[in-house]
N, CA, C and O atoms as a GROMACS GRO file, in nm:
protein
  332
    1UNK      N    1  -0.976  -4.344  -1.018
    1UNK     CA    2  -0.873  -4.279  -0.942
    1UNK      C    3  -0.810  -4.170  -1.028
    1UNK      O    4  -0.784  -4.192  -1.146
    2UNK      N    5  -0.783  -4.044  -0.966
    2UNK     CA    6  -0.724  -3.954  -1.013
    2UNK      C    7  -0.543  -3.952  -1.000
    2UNK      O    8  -0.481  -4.012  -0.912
    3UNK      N    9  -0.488  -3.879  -1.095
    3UNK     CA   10  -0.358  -3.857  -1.060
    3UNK      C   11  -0.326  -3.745  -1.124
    3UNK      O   12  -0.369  -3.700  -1.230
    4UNK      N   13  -0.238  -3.699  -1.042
    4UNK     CA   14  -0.207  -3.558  -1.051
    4UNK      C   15  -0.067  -3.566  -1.138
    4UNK      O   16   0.008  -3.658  -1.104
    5UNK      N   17  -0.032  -3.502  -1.219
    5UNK     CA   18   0.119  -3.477  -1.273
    5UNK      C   19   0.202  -3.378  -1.201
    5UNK      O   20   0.324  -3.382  -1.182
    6UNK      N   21   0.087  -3.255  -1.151
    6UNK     CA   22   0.206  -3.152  -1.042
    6UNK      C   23   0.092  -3.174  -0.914
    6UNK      O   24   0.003  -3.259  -0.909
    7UNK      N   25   0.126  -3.072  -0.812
    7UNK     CA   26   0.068  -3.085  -0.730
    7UNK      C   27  -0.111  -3.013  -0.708
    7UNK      O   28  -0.147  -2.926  -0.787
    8UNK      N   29  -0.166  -3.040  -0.646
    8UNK     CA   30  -0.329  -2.989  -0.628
    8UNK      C   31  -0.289  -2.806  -0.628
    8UNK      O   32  -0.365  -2.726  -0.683
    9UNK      N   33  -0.193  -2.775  -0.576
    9UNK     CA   34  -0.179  -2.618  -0.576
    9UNK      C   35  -0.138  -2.576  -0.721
    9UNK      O   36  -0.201  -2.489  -0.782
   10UNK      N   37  -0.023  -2.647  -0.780
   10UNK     CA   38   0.015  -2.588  -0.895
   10UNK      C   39  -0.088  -2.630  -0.989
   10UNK      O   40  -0.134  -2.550  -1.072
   11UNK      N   41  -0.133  -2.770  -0.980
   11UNK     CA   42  -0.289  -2.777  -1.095
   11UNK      C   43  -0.362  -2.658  -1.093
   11UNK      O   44  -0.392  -2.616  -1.205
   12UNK      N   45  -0.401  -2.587  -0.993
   12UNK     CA   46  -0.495  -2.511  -0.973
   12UNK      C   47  -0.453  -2.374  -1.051
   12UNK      O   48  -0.524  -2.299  -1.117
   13UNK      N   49  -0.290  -2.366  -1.017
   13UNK     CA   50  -0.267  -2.233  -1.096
   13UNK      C   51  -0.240  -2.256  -1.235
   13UNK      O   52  -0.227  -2.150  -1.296
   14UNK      N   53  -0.229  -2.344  -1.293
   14UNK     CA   54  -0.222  -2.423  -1.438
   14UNK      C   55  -0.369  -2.377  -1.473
   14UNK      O   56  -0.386  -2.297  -1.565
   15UNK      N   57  -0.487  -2.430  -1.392
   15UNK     CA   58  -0.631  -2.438  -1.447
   15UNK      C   59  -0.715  -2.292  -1.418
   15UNK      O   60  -0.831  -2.274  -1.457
   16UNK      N   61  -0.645  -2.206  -1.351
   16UNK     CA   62  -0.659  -2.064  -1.334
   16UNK      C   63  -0.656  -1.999  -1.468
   16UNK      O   64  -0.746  -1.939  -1.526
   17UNK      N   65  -0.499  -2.031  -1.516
   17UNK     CA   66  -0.445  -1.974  -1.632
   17UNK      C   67  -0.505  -2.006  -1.738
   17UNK      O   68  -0.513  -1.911  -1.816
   18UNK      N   69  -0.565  -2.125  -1.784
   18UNK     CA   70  -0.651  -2.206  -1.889
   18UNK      C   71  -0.772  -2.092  -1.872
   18UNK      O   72  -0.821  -2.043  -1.973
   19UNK      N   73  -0.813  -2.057  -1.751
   19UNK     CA   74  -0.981  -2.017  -1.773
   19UNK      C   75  -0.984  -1.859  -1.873
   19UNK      O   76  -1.087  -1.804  -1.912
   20UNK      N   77  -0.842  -1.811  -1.895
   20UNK     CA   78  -0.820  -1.687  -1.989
   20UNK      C   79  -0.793  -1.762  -2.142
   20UNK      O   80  -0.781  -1.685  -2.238
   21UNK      N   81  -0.786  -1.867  -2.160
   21UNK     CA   82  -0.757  -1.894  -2.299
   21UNK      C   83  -0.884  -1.912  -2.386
   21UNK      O   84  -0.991  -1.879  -2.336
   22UNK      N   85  -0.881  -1.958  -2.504
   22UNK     CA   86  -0.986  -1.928  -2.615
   22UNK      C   87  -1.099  -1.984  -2.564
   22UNK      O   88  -1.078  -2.042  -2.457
   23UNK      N   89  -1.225  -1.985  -2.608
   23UNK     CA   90  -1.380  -1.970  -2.581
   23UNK      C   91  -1.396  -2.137  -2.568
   23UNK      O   92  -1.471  -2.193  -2.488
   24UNK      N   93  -1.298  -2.213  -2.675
   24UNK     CA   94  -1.390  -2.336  -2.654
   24UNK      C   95  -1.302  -2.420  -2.576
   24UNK      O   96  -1.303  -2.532  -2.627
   25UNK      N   97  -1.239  -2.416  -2.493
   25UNK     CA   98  -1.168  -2.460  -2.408
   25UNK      C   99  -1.186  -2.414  -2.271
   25UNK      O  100  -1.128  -2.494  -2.197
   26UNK      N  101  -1.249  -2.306  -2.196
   26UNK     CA  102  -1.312  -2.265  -2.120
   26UNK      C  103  -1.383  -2.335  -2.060
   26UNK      O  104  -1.366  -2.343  -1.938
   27UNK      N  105  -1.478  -2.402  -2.116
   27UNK     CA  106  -1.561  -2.481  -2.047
   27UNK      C  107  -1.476  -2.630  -1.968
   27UNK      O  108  -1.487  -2.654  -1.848
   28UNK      N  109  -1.420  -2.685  -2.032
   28UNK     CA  110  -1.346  -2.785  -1.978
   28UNK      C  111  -1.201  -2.735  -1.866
   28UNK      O  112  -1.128  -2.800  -1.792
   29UNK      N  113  -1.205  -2.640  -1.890
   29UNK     CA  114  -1.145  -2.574  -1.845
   29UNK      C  115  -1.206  -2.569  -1.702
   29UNK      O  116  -1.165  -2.652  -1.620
   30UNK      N  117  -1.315  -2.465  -1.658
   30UNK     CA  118  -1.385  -2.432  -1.532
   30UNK      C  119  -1.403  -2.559  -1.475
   30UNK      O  120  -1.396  -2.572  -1.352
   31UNK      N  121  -1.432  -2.690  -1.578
   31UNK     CA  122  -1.508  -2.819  -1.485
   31UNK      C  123  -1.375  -2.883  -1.442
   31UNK      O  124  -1.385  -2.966  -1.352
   32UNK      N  125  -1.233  -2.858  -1.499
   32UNK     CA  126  -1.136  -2.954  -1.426
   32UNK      C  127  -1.080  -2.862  -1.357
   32UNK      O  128  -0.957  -2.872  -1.360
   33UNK      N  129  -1.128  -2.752  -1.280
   33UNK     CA  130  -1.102  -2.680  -1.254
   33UNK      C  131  -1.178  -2.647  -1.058
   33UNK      O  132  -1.149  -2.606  -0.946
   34UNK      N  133  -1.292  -2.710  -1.148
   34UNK     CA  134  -1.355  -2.774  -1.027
   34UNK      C  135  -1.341  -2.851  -0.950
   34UNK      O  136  -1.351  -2.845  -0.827
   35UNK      N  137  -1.302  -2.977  -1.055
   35UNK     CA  138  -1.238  -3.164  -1.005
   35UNK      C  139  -1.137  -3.094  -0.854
   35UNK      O  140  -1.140  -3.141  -0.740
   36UNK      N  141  -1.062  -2.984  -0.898
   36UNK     CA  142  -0.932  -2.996  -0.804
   36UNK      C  143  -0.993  -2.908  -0.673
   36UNK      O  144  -0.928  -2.895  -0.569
   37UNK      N  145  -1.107  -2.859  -0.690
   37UNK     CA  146  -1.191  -2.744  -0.575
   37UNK      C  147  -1.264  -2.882  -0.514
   37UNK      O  148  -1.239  -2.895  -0.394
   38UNK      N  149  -1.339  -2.975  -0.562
   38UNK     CA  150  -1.410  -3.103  -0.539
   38UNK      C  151  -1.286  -3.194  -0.443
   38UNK      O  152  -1.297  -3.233  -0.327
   39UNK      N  153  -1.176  -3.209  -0.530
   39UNK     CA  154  -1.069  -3.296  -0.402
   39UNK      C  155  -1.070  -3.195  -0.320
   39UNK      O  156  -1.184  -3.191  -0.272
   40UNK      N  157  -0.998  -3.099  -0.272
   40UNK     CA  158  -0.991  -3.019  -0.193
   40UNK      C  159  -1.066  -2.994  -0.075
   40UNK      O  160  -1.030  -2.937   0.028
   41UNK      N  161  -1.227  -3.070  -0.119
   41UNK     CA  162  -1.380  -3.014  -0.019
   41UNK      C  163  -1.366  -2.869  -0.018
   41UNK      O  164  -1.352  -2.807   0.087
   42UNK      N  165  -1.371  -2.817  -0.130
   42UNK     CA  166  -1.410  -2.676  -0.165
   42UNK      C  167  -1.528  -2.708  -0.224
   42UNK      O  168  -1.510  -2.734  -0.343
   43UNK      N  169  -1.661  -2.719  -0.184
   43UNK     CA  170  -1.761  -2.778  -0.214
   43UNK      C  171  -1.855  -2.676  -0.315
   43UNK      O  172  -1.910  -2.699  -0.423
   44UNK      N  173  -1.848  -2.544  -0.226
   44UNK     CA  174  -1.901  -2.413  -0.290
   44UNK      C  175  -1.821  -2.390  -0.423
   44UNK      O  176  -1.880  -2.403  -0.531
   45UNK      N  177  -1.680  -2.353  -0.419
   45UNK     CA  178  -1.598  -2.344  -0.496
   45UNK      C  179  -1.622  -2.426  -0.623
   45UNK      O  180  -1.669  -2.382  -0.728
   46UNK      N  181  -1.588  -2.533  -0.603
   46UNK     CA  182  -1.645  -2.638  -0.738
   46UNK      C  183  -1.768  -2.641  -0.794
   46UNK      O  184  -1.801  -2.684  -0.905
   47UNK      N  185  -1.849  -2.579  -0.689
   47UNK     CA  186  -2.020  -2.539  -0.746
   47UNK      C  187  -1.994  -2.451  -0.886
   47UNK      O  188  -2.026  -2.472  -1.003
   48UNK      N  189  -1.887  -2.292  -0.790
   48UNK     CA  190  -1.918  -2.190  -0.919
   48UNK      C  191  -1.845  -2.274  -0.992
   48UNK      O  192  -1.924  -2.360  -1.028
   49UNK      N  193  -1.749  -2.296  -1.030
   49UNK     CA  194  -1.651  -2.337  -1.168
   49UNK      C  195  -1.760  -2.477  -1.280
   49UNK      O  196  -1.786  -2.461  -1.399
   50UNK      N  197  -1.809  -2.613  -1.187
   50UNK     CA  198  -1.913  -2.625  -1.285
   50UNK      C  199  -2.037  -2.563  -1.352
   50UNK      O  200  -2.091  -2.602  -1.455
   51UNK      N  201  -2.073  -2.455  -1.272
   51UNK     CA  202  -2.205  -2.384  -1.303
   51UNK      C  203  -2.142  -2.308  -1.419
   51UNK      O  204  -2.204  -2.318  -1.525
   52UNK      N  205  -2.025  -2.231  -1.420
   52UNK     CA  206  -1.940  -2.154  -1.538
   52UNK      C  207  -1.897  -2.237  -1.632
   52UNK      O  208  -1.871  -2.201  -1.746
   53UNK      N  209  -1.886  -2.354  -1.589
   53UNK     CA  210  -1.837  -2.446  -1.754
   53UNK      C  211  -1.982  -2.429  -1.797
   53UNK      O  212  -2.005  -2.344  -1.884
   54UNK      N  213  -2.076  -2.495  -1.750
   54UNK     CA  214  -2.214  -2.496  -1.819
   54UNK      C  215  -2.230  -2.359  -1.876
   54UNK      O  216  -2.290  -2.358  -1.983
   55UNK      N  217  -2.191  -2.244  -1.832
   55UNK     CA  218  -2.265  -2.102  -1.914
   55UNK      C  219  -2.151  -2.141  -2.046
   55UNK      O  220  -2.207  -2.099  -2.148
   56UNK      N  221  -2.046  -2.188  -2.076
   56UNK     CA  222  -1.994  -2.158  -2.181
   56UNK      C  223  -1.997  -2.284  -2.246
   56UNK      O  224  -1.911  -2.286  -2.334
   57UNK      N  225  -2.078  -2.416  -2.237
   57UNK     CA  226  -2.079  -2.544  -2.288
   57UNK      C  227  -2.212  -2.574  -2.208
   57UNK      O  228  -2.190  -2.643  -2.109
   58UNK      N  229  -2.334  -2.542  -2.225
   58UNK     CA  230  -2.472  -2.610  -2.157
   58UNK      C  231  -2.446  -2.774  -2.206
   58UNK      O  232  -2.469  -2.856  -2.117
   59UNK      N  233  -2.417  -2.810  -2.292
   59UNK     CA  234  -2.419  -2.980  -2.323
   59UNK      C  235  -2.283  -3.043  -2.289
   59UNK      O  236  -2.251  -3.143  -2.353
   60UNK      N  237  -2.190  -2.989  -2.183
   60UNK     CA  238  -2.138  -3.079  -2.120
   60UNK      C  239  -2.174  -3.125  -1.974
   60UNK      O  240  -2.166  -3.066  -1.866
   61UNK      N  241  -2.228  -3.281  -2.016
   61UNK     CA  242  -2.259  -3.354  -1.946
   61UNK      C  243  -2.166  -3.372  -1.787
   61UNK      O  244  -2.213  -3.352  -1.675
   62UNK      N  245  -2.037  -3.413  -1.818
   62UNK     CA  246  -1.970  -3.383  -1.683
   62UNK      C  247  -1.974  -3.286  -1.557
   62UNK      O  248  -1.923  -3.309  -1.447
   63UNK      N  249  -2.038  -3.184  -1.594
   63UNK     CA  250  -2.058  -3.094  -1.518
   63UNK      C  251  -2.164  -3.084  -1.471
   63UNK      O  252  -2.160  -3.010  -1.372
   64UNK      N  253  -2.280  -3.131  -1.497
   64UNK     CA  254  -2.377  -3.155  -1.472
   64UNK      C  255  -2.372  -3.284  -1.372
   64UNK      O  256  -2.442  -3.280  -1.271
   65UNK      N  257  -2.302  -3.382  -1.394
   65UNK     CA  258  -2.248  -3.501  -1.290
   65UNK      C  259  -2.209  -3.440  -1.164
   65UNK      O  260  -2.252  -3.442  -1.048
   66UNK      N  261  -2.100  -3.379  -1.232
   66UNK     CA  262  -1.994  -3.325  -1.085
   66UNK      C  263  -2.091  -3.214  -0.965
   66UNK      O  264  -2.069  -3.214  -0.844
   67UNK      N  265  -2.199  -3.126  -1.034
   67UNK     CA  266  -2.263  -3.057  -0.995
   67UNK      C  267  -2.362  -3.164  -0.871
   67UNK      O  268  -2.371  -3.164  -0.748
   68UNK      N  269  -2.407  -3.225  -0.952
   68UNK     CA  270  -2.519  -3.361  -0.891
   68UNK      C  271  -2.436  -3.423  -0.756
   68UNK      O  272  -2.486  -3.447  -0.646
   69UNK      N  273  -2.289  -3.444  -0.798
   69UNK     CA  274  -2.219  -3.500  -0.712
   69UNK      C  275  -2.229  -3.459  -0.574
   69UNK      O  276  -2.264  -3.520  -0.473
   70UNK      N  277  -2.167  -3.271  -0.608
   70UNK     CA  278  -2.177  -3.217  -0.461
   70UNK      C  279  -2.321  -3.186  -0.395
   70UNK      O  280  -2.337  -3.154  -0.277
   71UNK      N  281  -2.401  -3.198  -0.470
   71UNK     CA  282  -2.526  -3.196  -0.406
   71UNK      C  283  -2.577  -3.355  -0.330
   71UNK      O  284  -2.639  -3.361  -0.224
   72UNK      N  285  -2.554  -3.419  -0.373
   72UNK     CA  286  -2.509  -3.583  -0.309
   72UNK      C  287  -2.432  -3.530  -0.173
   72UNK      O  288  -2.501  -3.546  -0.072
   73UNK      N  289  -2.330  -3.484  -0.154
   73UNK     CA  290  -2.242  -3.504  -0.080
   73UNK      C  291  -2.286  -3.391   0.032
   73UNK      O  292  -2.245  -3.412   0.147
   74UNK      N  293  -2.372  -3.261   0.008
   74UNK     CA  294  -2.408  -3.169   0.048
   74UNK      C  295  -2.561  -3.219   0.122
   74UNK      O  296  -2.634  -3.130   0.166
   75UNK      N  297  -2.592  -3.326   0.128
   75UNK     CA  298  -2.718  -3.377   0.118
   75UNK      C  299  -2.861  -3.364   0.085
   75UNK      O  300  -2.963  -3.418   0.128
   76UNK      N  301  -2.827  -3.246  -0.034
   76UNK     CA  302  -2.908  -3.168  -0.078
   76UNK      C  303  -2.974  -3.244  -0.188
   76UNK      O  304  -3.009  -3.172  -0.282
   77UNK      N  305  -3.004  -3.401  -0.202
   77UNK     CA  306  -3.069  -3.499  -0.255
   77UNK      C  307  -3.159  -3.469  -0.368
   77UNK      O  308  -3.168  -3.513  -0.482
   78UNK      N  309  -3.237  -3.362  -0.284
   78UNK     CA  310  -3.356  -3.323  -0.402
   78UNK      C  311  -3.320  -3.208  -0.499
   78UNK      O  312  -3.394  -3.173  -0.590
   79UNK      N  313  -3.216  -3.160  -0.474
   79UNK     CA  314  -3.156  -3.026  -0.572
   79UNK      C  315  -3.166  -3.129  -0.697
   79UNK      O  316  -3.181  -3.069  -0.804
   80UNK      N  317  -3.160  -3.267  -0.707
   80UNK     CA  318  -3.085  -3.308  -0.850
   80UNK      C  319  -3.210  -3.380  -0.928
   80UNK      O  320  -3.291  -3.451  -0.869
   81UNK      N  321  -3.215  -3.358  -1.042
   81UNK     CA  322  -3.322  -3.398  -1.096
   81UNK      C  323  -3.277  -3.551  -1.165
   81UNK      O  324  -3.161  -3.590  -1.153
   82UNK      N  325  -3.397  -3.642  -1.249
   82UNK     CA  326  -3.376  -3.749  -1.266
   82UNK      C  327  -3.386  -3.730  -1.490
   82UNK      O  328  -3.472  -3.652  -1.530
   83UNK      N  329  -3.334  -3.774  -1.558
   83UNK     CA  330  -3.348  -3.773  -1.692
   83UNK      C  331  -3.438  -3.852  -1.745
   83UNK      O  332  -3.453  -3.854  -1.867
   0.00000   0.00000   0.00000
């Protein structure tokens, strides 16, 4: 379960503002950035922001989940590969 400290709108402008700060924070940045495009059913939306954590962190794993996720949910089954 998630919990929010402000609301899904002001997270978003909190995690807006993060995506201008230094290089290695970026990446975690775009993917919780996503989480709040993912609650939302901004399905596309959360696509780009994990696909952009991956260009600036390829080895975070979470994003690669969350990515898998909406393709689960998109029923796009075979988009996701197996390890």
């Amino acid at each position: 379960m998630v919990f929010f400290l402000v609301s899904p709108e002001q997270n978003m402008e909190i995690l807006t503002c993060a995506c201008h700060c230094r290089h290695e924070f970026l990446s975690v940045a775009y993917n919780d950035r996503g989480l709040v495009k993912y609650f939302k059913v901004d399905f596309y939306g959360a696509m780009d922001d994990y696909s952009r954590a991956l260009e600036f962190n390829p080895q975070l794993t979470a994003a690669y989940y969350n990515r898998g996720l909406i393709h689960y949910r998109l029923g796009k089954d075979s988009n996701c590969r197996t390890l």
